[in-house]
PATORRO-90629 format. One record per residue: residue number from 1; chain; x, y, z of N, C-alpha, C in turn. Coordinates in Angstrom, 2 decimals. Atoms other than C-alpha are relative to their C-alpha. Example, Ala and Ser with C-alpha at 12.3 -4.5 7.8 and 13.67 -1.06 7.14 Angstrom:
! residues 2
drenro 1	fivex A	n.X 0.89	n.Y -1.19	n.Z 0.00	ca.X 12.30	ca.Y -4.50	ca.Z 7.80	c.X 0.90	c.Y 1.20	c.Z 0.00
drenro 2	fivex A	n.X -0.82	n.Y -1.19	n.Z -0.06	ca.X 13.67	ca.Y -1.06	ca.Z 7.14	c.X -0.77	c.Y 1.09	c.Z 0.73
END
This chain:
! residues 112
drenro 1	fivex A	n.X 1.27	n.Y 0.63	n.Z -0.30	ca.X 33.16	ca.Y -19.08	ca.Z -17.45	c.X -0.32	c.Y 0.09	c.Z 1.49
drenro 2	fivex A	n.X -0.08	n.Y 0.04	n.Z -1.84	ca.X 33.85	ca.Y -19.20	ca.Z -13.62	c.X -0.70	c.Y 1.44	c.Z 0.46
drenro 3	fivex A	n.X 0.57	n.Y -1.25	n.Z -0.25	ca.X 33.51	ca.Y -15.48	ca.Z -13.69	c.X -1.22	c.Y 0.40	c.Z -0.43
drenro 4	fivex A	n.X 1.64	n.Y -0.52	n.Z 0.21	ca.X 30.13	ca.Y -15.08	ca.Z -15.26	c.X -1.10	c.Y -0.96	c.Z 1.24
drenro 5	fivex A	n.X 0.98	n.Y 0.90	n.Z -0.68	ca.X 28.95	ca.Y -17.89	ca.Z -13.16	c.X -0.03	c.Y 1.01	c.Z 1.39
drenro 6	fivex A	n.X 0.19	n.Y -1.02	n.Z -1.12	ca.X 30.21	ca.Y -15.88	ca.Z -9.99	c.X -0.78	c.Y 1.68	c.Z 0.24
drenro 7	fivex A	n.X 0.62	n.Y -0.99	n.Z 0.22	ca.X 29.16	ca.Y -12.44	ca.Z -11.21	c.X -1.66	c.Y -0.07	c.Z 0.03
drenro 8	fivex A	n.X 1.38	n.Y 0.28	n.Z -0.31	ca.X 25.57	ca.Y -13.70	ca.Z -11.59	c.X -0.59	c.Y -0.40	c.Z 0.83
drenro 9	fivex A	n.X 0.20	n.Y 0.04	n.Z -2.23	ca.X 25.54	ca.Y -14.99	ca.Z -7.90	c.X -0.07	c.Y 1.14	c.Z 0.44
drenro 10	fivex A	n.X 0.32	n.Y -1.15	n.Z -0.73	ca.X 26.58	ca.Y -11.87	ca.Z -6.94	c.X -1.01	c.Y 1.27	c.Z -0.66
drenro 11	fivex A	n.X 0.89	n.Y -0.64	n.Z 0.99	ca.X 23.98	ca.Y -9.95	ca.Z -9.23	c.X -1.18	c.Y -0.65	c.Z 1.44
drenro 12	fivex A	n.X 0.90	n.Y 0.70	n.Z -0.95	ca.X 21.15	ca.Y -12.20	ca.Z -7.43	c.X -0.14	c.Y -0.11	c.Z 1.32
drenro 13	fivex A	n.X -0.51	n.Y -0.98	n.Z -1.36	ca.X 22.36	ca.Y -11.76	ca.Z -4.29	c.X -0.40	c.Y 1.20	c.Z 0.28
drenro 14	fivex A	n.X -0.05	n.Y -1.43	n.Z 0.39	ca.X 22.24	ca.Y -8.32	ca.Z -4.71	c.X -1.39	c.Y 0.61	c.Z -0.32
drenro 15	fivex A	n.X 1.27	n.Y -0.24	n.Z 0.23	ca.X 19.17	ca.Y -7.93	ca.Z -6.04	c.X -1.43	c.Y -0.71	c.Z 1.12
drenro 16	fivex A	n.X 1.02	n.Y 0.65	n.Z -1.39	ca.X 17.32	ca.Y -10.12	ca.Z -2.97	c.X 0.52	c.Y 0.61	c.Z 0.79
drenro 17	fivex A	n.X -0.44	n.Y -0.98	n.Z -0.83	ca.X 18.85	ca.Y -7.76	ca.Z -0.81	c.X -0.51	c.Y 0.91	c.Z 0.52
drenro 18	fivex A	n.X 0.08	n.Y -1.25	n.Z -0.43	ca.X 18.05	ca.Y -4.95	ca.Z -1.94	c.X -1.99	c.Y 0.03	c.Z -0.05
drenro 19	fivex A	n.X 0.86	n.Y 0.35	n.Z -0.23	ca.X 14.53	ca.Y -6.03	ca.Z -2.34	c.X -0.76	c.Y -0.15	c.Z 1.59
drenro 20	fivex A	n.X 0.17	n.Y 0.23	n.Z -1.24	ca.X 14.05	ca.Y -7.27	ca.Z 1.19	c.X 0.39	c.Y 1.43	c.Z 1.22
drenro 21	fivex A	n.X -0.27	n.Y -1.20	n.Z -1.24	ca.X 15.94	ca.Y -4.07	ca.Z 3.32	c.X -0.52	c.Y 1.32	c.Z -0.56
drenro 22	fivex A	n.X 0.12	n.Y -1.63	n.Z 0.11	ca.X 15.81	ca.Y -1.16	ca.Z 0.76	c.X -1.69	c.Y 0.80	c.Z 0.04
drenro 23	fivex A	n.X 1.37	n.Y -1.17	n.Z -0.46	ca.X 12.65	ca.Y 1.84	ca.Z 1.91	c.X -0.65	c.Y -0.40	c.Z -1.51
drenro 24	fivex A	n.X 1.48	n.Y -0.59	n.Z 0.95	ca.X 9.40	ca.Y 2.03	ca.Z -0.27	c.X 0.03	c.Y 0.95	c.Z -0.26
drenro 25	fivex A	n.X 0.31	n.Y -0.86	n.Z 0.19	ca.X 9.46	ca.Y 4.91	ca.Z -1.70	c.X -1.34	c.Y 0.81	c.Z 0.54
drenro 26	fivex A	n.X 1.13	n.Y -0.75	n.Z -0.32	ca.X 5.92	ca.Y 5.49	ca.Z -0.83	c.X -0.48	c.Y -1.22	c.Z 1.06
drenro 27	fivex A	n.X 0.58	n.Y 1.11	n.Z -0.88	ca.X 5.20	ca.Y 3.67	ca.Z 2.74	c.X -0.86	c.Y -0.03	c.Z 0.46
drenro 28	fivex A	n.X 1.23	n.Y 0.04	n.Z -0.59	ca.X 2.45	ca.Y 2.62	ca.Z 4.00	c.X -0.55	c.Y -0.99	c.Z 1.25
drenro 29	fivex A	n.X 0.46	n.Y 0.07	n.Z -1.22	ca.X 0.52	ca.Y 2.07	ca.Z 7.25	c.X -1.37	c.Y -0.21	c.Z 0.32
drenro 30	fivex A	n.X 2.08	n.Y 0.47	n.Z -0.27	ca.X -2.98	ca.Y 0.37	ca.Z 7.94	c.X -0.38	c.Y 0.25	c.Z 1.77
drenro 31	fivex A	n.X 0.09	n.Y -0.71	n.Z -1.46	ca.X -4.13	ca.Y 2.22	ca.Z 11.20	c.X -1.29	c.Y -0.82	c.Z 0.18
drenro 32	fivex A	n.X 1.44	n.Y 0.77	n.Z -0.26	ca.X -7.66	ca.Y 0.41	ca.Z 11.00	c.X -0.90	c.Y -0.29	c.Z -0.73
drenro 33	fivex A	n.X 0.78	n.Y 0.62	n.Z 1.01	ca.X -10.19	ca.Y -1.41	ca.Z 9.53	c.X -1.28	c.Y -0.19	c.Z 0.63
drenro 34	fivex A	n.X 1.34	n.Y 0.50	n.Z -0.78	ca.X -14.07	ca.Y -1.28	ca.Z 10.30	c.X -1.40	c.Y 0.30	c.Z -0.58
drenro 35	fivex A	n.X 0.72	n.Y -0.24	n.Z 0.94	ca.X -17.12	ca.Y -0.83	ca.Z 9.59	c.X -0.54	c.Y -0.91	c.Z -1.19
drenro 36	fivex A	n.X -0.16	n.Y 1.15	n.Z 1.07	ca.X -17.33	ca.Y -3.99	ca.Z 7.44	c.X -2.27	c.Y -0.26	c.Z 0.03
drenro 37	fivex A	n.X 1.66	n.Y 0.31	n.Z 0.34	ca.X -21.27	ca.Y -4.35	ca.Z 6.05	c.X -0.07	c.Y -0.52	c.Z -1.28
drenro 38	fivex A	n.X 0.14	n.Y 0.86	n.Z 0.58	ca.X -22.64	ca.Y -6.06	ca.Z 3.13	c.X 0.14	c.Y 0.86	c.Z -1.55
drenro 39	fivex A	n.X -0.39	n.Y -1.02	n.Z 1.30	ca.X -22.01	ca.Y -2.91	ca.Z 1.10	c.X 1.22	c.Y 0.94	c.Z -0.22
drenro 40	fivex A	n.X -1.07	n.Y -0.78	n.Z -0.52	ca.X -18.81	ca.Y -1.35	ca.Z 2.57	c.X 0.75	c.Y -0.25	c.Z 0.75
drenro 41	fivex A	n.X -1.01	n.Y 0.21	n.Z -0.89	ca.X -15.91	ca.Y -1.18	ca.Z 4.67	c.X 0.81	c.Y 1.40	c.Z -0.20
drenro 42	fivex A	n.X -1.05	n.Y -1.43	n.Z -0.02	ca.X -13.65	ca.Y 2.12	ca.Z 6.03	c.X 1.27	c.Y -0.82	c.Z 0.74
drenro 43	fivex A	n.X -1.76	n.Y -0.24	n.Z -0.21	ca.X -10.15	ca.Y 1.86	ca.Z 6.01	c.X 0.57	c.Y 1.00	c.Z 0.32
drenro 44	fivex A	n.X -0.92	n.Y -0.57	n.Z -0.08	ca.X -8.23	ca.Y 3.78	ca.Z 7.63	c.X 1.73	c.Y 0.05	c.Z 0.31
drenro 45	fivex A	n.X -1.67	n.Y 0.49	n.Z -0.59	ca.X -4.25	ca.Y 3.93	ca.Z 7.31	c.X 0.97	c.Y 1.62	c.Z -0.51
drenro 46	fivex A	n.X -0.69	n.Y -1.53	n.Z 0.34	ca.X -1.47	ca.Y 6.86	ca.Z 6.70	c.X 1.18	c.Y -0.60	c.Z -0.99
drenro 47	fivex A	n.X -0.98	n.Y 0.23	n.Z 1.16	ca.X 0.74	ca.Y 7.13	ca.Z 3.78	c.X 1.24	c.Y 1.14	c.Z -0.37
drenro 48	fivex A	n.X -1.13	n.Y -0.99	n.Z -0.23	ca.X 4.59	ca.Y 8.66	ca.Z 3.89	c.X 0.52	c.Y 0.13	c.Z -1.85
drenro 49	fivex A	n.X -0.62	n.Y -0.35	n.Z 0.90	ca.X 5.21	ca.Y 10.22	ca.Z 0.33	c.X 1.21	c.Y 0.60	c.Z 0.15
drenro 50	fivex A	n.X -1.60	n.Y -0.81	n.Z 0.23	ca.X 8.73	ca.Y 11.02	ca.Z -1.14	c.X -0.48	c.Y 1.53	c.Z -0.16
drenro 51	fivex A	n.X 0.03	n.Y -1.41	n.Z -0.01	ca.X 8.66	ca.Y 15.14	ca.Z -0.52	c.X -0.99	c.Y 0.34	c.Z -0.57
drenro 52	fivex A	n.X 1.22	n.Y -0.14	n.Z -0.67	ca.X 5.18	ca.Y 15.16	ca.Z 0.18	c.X -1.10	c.Y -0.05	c.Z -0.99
drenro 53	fivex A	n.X 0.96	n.Y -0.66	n.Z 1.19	ca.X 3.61	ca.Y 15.04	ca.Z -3.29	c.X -0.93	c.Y -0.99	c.Z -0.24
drenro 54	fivex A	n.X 1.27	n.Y 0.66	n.Z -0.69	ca.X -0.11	ca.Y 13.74	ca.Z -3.77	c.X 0.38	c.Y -1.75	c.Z -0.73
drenro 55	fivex A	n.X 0.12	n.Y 1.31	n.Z 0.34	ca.X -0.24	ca.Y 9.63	ca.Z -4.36	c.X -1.12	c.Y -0.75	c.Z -0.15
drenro 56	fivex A	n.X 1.28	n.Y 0.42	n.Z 0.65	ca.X -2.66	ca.Y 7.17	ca.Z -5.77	c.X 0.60	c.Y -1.53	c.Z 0.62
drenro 57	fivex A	n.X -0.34	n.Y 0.75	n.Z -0.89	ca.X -3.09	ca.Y 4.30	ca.Z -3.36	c.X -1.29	c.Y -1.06	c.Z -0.79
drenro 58	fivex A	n.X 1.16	n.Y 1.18	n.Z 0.12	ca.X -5.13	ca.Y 0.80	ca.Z -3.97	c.X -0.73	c.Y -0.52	c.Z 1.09
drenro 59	fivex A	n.X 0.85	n.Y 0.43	n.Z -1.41	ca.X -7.63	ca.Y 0.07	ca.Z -1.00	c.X -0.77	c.Y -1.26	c.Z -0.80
drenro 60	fivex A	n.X 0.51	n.Y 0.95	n.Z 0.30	ca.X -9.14	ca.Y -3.12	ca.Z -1.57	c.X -0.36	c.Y -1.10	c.Z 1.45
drenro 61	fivex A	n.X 0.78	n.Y 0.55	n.Z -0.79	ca.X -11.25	ca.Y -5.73	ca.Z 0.45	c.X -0.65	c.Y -1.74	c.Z -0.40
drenro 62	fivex A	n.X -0.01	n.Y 1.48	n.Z 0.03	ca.X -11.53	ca.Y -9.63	ca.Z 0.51	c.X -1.00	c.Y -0.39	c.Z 0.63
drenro 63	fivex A	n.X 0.59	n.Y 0.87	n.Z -0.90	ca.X -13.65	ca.Y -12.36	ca.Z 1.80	c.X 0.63	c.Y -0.81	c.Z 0.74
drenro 64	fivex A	n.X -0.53	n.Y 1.15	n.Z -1.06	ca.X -13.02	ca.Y -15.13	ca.Z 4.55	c.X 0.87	c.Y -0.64	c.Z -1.27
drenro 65	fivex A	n.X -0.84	n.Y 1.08	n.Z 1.11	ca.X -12.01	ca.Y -17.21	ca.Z 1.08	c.X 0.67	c.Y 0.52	c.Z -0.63
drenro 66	fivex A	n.X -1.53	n.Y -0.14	n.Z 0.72	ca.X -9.64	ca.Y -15.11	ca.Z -0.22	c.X -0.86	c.Y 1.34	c.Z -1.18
drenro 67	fivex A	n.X 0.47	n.Y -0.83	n.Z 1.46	ca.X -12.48	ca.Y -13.50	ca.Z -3.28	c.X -0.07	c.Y 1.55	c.Z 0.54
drenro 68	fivex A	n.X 0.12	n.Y -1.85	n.Z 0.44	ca.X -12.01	ca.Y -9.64	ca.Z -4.28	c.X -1.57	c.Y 0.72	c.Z 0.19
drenro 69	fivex A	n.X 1.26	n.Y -0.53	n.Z 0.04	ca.X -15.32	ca.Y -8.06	ca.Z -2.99	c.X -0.23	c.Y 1.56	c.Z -0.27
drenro 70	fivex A	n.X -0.13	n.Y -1.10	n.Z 0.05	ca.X -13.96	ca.Y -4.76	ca.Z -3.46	c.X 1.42	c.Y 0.75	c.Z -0.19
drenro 71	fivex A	n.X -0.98	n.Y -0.58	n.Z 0.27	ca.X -11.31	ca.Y -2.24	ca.Z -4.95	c.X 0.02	c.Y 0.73	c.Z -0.56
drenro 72	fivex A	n.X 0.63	n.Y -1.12	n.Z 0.41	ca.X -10.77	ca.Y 1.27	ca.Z -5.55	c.X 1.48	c.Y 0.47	c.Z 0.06
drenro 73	fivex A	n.X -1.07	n.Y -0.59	n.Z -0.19	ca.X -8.05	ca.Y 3.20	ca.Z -6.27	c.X -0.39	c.Y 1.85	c.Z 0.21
drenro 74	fivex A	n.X 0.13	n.Y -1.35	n.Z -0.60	ca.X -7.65	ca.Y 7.00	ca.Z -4.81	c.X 0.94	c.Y 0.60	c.Z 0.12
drenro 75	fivex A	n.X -0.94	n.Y -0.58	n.Z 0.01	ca.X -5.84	ca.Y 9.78	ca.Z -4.92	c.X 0.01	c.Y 0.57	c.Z 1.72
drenro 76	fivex A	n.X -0.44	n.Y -0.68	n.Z -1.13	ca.X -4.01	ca.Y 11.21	ca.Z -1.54	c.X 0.93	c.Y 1.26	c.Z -0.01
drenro 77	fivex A	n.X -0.65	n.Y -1.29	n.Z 0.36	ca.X -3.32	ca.Y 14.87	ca.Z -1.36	c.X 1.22	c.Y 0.44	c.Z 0.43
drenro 78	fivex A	n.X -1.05	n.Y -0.36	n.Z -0.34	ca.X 0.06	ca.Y 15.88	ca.Z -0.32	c.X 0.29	c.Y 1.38	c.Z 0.05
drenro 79	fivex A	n.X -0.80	n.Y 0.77	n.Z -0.90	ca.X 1.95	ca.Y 17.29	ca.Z 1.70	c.X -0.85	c.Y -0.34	c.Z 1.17
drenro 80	fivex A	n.X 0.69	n.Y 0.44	n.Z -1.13	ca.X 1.26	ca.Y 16.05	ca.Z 5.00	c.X -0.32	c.Y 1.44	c.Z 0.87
drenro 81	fivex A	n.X -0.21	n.Y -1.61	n.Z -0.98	ca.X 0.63	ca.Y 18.83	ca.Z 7.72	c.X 0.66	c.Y 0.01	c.Z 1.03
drenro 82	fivex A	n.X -0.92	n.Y 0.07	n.Z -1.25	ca.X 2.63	ca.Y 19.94	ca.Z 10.17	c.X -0.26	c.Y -0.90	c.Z 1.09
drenro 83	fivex A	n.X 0.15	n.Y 0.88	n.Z -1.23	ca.X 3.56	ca.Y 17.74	ca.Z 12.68	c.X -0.34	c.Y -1.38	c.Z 0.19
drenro 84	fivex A	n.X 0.43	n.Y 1.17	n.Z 0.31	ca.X 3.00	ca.Y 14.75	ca.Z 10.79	c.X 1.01	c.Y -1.18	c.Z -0.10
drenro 85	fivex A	n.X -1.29	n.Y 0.92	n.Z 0.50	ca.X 6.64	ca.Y 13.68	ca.Z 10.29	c.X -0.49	c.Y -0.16	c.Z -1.84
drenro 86	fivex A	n.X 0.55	n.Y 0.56	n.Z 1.26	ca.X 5.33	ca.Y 13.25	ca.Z 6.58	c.X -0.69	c.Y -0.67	c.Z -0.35
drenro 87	fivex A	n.X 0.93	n.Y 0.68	n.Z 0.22	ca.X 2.78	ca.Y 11.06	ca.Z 7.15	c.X -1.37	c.Y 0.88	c.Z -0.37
drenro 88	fivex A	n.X 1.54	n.Y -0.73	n.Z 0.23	ca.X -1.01	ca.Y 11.73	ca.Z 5.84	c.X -1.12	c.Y -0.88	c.Z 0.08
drenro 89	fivex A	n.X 1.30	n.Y 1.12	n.Z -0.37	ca.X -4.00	ca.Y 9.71	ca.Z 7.40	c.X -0.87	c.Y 0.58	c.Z -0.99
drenro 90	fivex A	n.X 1.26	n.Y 0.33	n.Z 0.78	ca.X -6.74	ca.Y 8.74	ca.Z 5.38	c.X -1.08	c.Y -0.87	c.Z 0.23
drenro 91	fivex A	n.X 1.11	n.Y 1.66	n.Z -0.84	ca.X -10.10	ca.Y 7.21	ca.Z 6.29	c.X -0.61	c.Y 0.10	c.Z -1.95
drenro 92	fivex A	n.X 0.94	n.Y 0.10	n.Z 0.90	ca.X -12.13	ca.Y 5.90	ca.Z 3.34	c.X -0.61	c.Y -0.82	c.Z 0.13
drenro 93	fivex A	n.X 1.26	n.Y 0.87	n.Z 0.15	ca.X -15.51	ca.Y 4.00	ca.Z 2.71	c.X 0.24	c.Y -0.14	c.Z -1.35
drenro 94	fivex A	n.X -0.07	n.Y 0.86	n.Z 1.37	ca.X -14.80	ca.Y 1.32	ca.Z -0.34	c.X -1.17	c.Y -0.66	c.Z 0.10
drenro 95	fivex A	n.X 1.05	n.Y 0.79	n.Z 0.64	ca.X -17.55	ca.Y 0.26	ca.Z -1.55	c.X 0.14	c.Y -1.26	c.Z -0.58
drenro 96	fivex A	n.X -0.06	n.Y 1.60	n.Z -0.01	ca.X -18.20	ca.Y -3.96	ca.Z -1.82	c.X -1.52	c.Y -0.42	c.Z -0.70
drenro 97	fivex A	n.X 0.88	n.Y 1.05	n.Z 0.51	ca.X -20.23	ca.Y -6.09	ca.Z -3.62	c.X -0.40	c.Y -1.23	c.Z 0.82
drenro 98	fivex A	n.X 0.58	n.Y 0.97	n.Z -1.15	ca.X -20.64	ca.Y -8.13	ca.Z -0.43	c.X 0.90	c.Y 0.12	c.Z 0.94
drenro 99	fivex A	n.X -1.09	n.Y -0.02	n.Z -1.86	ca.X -19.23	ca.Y -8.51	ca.Z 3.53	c.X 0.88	c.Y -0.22	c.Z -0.60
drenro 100	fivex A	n.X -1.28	n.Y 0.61	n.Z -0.01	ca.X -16.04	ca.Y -8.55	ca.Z 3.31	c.X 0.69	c.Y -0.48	c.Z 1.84
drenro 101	fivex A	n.X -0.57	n.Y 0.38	n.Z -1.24	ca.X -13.83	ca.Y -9.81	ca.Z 6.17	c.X 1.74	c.Y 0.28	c.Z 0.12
drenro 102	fivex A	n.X -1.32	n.Y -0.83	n.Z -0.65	ca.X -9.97	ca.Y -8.42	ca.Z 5.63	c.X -0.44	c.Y 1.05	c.Z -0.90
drenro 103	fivex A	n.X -0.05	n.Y -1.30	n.Z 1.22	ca.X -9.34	ca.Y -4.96	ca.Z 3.67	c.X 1.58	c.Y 0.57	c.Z 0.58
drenro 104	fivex A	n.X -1.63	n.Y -0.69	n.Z 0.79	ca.X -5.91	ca.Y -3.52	ca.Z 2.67	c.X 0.54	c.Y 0.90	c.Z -0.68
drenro 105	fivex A	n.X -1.04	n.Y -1.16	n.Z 0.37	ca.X -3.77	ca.Y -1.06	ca.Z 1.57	c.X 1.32	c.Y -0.43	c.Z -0.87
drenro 106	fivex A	n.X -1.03	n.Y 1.23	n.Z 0.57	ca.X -1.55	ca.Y -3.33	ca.Z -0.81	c.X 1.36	c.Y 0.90	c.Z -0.42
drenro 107	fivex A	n.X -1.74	n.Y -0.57	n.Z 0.02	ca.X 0.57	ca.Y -0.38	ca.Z -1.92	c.X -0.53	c.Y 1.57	c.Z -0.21
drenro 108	fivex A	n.X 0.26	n.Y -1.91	n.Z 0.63	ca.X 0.99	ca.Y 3.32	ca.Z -3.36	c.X 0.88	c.Y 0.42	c.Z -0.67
drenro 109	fivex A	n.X -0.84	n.Y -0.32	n.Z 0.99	ca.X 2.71	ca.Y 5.05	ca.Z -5.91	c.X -0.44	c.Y 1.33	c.Z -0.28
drenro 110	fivex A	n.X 0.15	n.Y -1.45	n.Z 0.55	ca.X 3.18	ca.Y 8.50	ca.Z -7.93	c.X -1.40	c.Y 0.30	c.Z -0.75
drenro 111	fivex A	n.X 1.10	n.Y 0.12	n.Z 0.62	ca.X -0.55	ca.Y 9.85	ca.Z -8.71	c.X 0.25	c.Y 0.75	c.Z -1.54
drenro 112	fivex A	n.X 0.15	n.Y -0.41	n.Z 2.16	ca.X -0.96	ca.Y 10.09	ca.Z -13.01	c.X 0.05	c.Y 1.26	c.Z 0.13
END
């Protein structure tokens, strides 16, 4: 009994760990945000794919209170180009259903 109790500590443990230190596979970088009007906002940020292949990123855009005024998902072509270290900037204009006031890059993953 002792031992399942301990084994499942160290399980949990283990798993908040690796959560917290281990790499993103697909990282990402919000270089800037502007442009904010009552119909839009450009984001721009750069995104480091695993061996360079294209990704499908979520850009999205908030109000002062927190509400979703905008969100788009997009594909990013891969690889990066020379000299990029593997990174690949991207500007885009998301389209809003009203001002927003932050916008984000929440994550990215392997495009379908």
């Amino acid at each position: 009994m002792i031992g399942i109790v301990v084994l499942l500590g160290g399980l949990a443990v283990s798993v908040k760990l690796y959560r917290q230190y281990a790499a993103a596979p697909y990282q990402v970088r919000l270089v800037s945000v502007s442009e904010f009007t009552d119909a839009s906002v450009t984001v721009v940020f750069d995104v480091h794919p695993p061996a360079g292949s294209d990704t499908r990123c979520v850009v999205r855009a908030r109000t002062r209170a927190g509400a979703e005024v905008g969100r788009d998902e997009i594909t990013v072509r891969g690889p990066a180009p020379d000299g990029a270290d593997g990174w690949i900037r991207t500007s885009y204009t998301l389209v809003t259903t009203g001002r927003g006031f932050l916008a984000d890059v929440p994550g990215c993953g392997p495009a379908g």
